[in-house]
PQR file of N, CA, C, O and H, with PARSE charges and radii, in Angstrom:
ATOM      1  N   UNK A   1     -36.174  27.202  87.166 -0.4000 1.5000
ATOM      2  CA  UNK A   1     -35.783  26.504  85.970 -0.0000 2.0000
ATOM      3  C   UNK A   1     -36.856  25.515  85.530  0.5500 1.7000
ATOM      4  O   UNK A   1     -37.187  25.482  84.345 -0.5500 1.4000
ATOM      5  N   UNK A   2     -37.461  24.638  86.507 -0.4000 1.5000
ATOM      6  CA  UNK A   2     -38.149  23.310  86.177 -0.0000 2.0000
ATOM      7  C   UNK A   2     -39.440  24.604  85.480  0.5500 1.7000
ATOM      8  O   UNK A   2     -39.493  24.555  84.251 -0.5500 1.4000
ATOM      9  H   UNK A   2     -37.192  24.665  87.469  0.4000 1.0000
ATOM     10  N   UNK A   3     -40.234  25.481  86.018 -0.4000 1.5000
ATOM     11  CA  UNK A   3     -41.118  26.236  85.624 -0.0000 2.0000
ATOM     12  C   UNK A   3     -40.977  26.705  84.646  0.5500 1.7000
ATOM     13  O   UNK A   3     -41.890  27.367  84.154 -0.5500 1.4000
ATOM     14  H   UNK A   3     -40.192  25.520  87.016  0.4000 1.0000
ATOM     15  N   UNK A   4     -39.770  26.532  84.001 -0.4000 1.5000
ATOM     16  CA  UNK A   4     -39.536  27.542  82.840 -0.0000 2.0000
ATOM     17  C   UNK A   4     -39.877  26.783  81.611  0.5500 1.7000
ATOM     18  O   UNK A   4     -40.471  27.121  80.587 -0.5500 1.4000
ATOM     19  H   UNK A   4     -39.028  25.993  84.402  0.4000 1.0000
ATOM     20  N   UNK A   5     -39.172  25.318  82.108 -0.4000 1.5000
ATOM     21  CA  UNK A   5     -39.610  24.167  81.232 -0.0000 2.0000
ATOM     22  C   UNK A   5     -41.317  23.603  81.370  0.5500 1.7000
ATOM     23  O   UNK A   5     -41.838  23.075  80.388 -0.5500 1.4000
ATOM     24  H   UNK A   5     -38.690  25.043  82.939  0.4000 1.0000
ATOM     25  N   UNK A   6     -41.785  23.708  82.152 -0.4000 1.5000
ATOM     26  CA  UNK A   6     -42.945  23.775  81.796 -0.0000 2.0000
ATOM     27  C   UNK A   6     -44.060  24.683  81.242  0.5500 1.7000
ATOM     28  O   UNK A   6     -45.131  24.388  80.712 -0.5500 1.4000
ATOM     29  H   UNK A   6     -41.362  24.137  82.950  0.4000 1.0000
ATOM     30  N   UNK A   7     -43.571  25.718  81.481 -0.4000 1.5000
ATOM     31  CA  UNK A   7     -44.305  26.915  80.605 -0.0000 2.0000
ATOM     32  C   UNK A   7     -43.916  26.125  79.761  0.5500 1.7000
ATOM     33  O   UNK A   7     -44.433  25.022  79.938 -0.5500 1.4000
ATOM     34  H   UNK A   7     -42.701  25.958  81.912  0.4000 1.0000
ATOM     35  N   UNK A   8     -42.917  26.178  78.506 -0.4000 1.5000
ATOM     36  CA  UNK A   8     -42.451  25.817  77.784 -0.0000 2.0000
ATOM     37  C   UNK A   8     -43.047  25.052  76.563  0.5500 1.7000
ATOM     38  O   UNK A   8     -43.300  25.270  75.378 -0.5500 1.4000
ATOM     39  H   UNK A   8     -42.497  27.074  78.362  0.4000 1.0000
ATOM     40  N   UNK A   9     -43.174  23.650  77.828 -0.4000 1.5000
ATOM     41  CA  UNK A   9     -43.850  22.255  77.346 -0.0000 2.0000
ATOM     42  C   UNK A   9     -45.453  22.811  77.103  0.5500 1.7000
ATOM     43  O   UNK A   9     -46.050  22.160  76.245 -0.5500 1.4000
ATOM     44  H   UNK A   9     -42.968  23.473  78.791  0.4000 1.0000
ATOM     45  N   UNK A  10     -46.253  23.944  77.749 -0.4000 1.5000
ATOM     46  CA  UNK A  10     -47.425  24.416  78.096 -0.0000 2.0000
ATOM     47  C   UNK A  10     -47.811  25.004  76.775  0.5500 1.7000
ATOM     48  O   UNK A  10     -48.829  24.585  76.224 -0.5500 1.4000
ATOM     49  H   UNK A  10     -45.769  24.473  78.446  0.4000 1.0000
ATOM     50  N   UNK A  11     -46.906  26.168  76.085 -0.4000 1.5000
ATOM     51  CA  UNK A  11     -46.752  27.058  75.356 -0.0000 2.0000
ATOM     52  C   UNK A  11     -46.964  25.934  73.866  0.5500 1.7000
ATOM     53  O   UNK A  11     -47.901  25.797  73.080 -0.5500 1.4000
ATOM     54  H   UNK A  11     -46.079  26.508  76.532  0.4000 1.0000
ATOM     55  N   UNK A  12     -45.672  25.306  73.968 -0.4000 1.5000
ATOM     56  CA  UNK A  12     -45.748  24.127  72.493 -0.0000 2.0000
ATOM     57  C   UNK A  12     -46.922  23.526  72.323  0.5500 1.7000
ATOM     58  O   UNK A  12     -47.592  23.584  71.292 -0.5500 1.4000
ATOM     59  H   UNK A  12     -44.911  25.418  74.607  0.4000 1.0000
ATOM     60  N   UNK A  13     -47.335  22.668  73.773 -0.4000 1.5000
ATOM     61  CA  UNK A  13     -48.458  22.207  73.369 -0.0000 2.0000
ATOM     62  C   UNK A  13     -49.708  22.582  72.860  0.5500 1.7000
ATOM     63  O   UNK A  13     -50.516  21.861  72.274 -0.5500 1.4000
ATOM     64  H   UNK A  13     -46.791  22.620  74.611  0.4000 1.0000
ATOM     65  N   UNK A  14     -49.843  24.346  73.266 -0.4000 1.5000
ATOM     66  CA  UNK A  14     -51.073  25.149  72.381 -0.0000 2.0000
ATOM     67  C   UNK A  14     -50.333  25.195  71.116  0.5500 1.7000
ATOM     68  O   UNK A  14     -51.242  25.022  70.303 -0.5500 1.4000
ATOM     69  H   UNK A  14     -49.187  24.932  73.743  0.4000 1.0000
ATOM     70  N   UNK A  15     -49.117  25.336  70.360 -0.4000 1.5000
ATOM     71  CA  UNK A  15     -48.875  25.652  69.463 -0.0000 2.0000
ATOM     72  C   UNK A  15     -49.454  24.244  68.481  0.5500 1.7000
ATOM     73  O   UNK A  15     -50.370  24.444  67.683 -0.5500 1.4000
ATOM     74  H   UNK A  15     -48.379  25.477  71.020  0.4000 1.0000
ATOM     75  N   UNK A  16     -49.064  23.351  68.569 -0.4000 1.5000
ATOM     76  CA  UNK A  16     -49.090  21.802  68.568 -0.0000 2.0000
ATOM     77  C   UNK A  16     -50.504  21.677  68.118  0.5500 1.7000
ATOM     78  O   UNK A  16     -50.784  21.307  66.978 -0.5500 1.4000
ATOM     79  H   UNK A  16     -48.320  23.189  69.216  0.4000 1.0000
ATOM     80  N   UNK A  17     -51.294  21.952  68.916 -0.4000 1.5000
ATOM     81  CA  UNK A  17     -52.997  22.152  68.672 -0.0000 2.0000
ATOM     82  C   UNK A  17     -53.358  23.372  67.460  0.5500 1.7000
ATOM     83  O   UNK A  17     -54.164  23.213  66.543 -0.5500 1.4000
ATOM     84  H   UNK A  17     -51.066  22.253  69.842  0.4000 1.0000
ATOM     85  N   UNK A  18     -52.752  24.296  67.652 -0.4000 1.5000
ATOM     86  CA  UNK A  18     -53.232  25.165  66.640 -0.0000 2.0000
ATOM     87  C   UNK A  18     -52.642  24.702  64.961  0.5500 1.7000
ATOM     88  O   UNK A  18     -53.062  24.907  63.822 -0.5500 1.4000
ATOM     89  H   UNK A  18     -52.097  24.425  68.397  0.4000 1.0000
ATOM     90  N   UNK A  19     -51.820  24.206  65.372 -0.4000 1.5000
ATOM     91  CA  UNK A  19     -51.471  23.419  63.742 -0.0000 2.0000
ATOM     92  C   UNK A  19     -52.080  21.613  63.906  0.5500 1.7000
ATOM     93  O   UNK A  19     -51.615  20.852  63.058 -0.5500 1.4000
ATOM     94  H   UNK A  19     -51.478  24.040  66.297  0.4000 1.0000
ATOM     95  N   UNK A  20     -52.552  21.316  64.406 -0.4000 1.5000
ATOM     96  CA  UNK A  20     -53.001  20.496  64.010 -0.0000 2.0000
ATOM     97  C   UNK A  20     -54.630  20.824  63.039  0.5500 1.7000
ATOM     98  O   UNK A  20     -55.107  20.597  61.927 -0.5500 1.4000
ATOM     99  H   UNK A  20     -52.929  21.935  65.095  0.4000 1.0000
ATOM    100  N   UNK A  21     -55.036  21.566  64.482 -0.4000 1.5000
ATOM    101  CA  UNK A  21     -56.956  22.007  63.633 -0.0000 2.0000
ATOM    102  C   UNK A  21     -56.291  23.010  62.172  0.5500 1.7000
ATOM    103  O   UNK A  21     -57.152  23.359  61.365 -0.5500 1.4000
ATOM    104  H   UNK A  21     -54.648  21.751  65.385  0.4000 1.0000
ATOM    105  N   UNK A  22     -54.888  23.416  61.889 -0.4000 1.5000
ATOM    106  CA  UNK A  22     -54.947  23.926  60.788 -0.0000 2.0000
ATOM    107  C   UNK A  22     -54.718  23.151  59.578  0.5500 1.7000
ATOM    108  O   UNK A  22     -55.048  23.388  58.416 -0.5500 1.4000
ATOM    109  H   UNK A  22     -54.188  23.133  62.545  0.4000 1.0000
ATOM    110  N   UNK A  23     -53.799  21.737  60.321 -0.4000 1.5000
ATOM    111  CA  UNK A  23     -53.566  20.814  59.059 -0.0000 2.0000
ATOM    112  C   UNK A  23     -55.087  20.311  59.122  0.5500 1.7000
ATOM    113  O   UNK A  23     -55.498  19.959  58.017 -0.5500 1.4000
ATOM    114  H   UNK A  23     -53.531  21.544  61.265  0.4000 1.0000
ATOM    115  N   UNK A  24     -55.929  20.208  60.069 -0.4000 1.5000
ATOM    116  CA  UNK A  24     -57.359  19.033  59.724 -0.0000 2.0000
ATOM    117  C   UNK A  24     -58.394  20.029  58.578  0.5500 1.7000
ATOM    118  O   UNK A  24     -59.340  19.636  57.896 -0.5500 1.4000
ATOM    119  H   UNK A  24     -55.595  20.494  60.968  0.4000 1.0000
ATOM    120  N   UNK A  25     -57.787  21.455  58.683 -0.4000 1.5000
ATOM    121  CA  UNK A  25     -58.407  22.211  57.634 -0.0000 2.0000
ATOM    122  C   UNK A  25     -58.218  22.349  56.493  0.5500 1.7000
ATOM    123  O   UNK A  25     -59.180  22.709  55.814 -0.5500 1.4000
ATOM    124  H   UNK A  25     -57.018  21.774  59.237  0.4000 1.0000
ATOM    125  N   UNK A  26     -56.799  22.100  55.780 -0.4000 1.5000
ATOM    126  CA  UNK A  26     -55.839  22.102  54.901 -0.0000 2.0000
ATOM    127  C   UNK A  26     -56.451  20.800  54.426  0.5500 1.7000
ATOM    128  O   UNK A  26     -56.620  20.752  53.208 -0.5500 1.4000
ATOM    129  H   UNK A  26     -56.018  21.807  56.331  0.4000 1.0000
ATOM    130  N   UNK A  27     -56.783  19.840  55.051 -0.4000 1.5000
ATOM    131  CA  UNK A  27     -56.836  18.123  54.572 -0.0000 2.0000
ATOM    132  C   UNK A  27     -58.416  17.983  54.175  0.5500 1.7000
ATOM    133  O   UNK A  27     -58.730  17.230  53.253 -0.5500 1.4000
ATOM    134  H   UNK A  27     -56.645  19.879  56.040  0.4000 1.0000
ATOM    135  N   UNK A  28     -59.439  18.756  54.922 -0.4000 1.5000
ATOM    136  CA  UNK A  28     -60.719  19.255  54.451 -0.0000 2.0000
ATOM    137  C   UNK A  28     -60.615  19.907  53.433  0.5500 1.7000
ATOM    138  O   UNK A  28     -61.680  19.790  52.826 -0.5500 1.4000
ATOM    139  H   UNK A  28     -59.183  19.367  55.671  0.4000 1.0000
ATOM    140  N   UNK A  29     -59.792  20.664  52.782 -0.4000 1.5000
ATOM    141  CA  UNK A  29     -59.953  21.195  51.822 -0.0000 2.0000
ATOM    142  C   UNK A  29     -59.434  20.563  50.465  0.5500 1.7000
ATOM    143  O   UNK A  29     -59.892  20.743  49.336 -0.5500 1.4000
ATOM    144  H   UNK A  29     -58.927  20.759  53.274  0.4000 1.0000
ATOM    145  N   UNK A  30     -58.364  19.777  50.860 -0.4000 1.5000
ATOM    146  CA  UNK A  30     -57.762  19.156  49.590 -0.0000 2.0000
ATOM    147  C   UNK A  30     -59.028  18.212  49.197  0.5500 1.7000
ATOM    148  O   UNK A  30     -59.640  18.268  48.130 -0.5500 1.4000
ATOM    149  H   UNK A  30     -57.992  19.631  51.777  0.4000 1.0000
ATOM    150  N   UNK A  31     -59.248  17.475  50.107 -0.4000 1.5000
ATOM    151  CA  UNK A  31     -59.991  16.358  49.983 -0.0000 2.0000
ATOM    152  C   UNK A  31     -61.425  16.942  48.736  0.5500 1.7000
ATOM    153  O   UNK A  31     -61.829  16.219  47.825 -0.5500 1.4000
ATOM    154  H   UNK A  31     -58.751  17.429  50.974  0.4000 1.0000
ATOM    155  N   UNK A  32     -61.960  18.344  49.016 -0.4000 1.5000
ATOM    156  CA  UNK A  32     -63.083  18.627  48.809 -0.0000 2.0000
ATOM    157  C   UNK A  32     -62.862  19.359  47.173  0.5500 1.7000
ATOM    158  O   UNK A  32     -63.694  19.814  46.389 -0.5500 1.4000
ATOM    159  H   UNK A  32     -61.632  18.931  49.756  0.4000 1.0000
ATOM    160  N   UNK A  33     -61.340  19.231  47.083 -0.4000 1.5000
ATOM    161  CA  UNK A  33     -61.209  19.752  45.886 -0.0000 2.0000
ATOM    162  C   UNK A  33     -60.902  18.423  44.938  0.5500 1.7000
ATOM    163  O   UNK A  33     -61.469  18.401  43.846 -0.5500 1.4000
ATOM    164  H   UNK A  33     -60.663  18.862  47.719  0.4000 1.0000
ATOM    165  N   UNK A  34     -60.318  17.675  45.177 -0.4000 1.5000
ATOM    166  CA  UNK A  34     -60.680  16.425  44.599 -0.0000 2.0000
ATOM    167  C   UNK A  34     -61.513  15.730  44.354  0.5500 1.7000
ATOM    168  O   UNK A  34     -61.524  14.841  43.502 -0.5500 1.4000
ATOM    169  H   UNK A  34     -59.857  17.692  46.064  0.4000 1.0000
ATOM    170  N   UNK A  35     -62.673  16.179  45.380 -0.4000 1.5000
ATOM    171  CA  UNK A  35     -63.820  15.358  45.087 -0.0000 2.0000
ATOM    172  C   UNK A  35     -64.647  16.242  43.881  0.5500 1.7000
ATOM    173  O   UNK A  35     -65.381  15.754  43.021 -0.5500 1.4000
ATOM    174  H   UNK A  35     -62.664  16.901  46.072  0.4000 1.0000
ATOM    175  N   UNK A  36     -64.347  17.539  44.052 -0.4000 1.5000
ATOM    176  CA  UNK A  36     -64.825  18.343  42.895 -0.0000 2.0000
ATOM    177  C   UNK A  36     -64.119  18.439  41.665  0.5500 1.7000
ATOM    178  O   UNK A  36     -64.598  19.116  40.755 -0.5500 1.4000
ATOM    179  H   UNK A  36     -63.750  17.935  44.750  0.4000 1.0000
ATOM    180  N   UNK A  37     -62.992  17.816  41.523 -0.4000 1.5000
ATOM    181  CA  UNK A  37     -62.533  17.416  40.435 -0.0000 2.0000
ATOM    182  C   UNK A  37     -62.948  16.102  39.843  0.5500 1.7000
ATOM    183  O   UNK A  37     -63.109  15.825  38.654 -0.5500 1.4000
ATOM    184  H   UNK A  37     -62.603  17.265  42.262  0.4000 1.0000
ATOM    185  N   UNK A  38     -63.085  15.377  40.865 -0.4000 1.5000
ATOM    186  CA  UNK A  38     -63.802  14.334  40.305 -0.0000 2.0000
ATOM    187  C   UNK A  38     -64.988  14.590  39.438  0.5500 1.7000
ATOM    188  O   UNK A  38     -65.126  14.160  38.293 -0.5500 1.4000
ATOM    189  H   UNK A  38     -62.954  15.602  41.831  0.4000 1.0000
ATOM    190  N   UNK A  39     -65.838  15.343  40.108 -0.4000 1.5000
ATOM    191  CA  UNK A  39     -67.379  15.676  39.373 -0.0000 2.0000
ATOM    192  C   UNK A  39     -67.101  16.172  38.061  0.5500 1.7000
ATOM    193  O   UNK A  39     -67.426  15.652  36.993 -0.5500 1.4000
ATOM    194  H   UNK A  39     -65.725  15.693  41.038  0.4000 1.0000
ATOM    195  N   UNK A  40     -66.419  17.307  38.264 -0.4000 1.5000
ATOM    196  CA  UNK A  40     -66.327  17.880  37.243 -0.0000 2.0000
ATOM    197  C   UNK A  40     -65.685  17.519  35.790  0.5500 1.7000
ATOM    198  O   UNK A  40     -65.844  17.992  34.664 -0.5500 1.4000
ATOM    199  H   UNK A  40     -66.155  17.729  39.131  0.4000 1.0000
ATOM    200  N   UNK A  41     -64.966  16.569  36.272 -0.4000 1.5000
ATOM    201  CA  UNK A  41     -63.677  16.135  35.062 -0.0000 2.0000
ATOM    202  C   UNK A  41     -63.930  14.800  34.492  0.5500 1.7000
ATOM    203  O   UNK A  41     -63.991  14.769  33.263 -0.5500 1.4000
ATOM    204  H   UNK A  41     -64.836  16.185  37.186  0.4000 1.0000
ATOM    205  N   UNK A  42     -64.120  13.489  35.243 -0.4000 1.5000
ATOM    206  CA  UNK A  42     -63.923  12.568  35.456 -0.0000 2.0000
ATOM    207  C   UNK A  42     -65.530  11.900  34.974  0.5500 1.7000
ATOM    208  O   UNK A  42     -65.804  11.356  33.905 -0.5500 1.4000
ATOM    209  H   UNK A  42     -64.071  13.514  36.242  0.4000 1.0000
ATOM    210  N   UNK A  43     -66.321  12.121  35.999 -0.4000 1.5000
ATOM    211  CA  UNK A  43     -67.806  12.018  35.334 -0.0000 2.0000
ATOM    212  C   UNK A  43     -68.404  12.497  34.082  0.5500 1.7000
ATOM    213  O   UNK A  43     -69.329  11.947  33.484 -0.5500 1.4000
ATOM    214  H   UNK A  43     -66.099  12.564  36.868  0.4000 1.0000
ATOM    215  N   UNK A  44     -67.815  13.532  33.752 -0.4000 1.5000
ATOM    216  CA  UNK A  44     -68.600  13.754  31.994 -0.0000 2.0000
ATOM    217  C   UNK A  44     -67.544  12.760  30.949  0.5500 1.7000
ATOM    218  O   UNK A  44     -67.990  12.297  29.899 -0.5500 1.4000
ATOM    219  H   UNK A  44     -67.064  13.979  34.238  0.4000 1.0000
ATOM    220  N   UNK A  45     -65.907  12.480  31.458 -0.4000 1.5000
ATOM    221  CA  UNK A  45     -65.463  11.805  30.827 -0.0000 2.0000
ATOM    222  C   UNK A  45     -65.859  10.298  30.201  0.5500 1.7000
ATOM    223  O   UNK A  45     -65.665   9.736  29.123 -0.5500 1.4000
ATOM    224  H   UNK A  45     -65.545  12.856  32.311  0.4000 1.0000
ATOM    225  N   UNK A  46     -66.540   9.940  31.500 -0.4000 1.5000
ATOM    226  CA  UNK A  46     -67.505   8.733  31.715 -0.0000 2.0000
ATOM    227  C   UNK A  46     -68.668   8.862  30.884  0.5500 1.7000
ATOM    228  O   UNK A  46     -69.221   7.944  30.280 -0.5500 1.4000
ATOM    229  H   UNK A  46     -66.699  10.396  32.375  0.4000 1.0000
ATOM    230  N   UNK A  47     -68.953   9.911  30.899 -0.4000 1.5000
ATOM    231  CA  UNK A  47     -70.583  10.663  30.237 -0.0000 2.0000
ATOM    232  C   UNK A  47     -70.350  10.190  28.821  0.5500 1.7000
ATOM    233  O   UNK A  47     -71.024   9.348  28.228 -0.5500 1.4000
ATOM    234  H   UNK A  47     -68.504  10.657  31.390  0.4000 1.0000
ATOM    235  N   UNK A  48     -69.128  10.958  28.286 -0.4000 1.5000
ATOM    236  CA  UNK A  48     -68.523  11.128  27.079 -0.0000 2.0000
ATOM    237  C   UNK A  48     -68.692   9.419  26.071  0.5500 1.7000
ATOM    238  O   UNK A  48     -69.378   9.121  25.093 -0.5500 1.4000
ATOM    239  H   UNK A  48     -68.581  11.642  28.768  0.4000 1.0000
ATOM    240  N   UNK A  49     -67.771   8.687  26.855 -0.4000 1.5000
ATOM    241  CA  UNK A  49     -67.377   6.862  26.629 -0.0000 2.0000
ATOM    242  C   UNK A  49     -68.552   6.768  26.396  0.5500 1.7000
ATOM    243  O   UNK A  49     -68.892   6.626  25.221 -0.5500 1.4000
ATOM    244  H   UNK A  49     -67.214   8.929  27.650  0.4000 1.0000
ATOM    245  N   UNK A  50     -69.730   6.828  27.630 -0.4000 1.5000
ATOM    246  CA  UNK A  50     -70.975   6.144  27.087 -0.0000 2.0000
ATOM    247  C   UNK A  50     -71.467   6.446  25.875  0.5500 1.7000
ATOM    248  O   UNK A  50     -71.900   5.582  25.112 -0.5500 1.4000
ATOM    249  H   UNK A  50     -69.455   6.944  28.584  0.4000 1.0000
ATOM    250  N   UNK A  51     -71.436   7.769  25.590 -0.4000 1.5000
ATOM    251  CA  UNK A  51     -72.539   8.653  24.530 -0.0000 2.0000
ATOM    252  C   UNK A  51     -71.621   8.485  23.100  0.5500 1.7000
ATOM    253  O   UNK A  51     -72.220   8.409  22.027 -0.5500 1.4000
ATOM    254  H   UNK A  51     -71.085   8.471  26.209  0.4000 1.0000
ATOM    255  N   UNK A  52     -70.533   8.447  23.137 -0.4000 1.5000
ATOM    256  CA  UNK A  52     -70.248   8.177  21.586 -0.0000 2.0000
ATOM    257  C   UNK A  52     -70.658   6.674  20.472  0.5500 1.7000
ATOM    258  O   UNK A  52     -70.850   6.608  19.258 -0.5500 1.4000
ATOM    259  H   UNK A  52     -70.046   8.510  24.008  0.4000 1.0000
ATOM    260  N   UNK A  53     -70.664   5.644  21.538 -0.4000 1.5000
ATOM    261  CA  UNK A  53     -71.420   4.722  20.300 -0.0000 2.0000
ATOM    262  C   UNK A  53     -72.636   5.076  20.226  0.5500 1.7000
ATOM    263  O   UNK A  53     -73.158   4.512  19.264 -0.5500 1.4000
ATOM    264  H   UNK A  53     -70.507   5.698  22.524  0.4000 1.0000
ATOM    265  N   UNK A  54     -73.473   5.857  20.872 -0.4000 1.5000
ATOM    266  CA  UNK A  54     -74.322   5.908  20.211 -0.0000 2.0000
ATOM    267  C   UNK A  54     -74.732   6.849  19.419  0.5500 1.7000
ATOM    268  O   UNK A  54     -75.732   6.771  18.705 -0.5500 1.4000
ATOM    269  H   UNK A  54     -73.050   6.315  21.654  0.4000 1.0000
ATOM    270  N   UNK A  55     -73.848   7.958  19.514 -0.4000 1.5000
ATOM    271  CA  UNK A  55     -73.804   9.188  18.226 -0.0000 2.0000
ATOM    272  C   UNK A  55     -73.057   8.499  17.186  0.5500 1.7000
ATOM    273  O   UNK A  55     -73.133   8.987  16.059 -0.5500 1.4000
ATOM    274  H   UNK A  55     -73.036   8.021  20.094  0.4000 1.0000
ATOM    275  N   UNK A  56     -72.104   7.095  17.408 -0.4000 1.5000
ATOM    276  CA  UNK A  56     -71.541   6.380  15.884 -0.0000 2.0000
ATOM    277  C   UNK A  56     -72.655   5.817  15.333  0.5500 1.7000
ATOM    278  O   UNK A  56     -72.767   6.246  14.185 -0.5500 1.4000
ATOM    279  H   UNK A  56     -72.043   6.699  18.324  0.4000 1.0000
ATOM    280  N   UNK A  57     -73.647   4.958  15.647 -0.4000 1.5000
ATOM    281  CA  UNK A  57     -74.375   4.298  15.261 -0.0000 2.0000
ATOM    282  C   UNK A  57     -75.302   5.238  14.617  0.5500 1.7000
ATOM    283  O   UNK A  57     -75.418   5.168  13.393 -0.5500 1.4000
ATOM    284  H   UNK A  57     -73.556   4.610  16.580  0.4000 1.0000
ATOM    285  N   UNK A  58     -76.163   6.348  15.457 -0.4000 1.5000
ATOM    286  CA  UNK A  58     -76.258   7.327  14.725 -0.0000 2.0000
ATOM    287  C   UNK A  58     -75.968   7.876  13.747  0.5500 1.7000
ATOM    288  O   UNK A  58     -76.861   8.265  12.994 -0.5500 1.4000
ATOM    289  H   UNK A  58     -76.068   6.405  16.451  0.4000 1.0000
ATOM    290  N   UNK A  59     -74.492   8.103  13.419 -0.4000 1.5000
ATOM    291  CA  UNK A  59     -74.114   8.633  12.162 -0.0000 2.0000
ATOM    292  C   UNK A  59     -74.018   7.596  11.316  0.5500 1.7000
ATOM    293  O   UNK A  59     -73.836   7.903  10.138 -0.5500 1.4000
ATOM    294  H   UNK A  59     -73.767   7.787  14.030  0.4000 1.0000
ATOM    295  N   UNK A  60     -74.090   6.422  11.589 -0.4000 1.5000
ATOM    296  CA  UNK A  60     -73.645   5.500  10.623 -0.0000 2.0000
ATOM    297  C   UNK A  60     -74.652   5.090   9.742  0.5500 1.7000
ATOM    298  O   UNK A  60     -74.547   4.938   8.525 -0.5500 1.4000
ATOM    299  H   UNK A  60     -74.237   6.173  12.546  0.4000 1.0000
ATOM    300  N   UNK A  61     -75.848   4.887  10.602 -0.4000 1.5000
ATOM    301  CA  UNK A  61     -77.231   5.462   9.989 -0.0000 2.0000
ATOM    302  C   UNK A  61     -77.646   6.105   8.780  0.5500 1.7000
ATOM    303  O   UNK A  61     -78.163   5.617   7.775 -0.5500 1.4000
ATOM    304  H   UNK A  61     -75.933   5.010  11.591  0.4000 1.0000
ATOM    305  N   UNK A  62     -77.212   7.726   9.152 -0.4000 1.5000
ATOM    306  CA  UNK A  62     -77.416   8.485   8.581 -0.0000 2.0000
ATOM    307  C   UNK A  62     -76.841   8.564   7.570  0.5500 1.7000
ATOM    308  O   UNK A  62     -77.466   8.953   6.583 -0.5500 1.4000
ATOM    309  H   UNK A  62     -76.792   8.123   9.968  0.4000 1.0000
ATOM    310  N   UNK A  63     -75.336   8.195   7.453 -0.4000 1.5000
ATOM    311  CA  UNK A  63     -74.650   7.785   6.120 -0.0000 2.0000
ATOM    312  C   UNK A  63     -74.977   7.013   5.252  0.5500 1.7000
ATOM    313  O   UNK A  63     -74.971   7.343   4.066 -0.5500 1.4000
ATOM    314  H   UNK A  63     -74.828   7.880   8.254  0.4000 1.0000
ATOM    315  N   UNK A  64     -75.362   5.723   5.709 -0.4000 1.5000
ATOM    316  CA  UNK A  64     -75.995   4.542   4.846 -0.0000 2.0000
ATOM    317  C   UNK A  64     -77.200   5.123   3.827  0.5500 1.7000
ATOM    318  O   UNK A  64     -77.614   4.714   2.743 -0.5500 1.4000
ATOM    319  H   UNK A  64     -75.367   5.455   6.672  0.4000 1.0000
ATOM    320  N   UNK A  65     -77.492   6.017   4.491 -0.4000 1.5000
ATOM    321  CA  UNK A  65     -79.001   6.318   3.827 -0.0000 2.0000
ATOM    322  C   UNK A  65     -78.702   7.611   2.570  0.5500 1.7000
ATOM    323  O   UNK A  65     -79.626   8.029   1.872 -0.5500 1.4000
ATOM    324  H   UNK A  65     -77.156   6.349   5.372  0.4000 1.0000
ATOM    325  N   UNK A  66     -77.583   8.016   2.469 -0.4000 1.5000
ATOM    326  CA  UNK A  66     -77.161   8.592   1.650 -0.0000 2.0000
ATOM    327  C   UNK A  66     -76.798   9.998   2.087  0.5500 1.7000
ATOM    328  O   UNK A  66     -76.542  10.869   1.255 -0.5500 1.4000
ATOM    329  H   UNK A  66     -76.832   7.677   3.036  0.4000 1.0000
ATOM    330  N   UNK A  67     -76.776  10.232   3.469 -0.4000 1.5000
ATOM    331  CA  UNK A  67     -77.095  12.071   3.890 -0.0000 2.0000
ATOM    332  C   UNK A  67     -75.753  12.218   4.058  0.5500 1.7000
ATOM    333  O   UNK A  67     -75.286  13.312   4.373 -0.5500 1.4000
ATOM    334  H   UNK A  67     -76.984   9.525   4.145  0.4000 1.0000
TER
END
């Protein structure tokens, strides 16, 4: 009986390990997709804010002058 429970406890504990390195893979991956959302989304949004006063001023320019 006591052997049976330790197989047992033996058996879970590989199971235990194999989902852990699968959640530390799952959590590597979220992480790496967020960070690539970041790049992708977030930084040109930033890009964007900067670059429009100076395509207003630009156009505003260009209006004044009659075009």
């Amino acid at each position: 009986m006591e052997n049976e429970i330790l197989e047992r406890i033996k058996q879970n504990e590989e199971k235990l390990e194999m989902i852990f390195v699968s959640v530390e893979k799952t959590r590597k991956y979220i992480f790496w997709t967020m960070v690539v959302t970041v790049v992708f989304l977030v930084l040109p949004l930033i890009g964007i804010i900067v670059a429009i006063p100076s395509f207003m001023s630009t156009y505003s320019s260009l209006s004044g002058a009659g075009l």
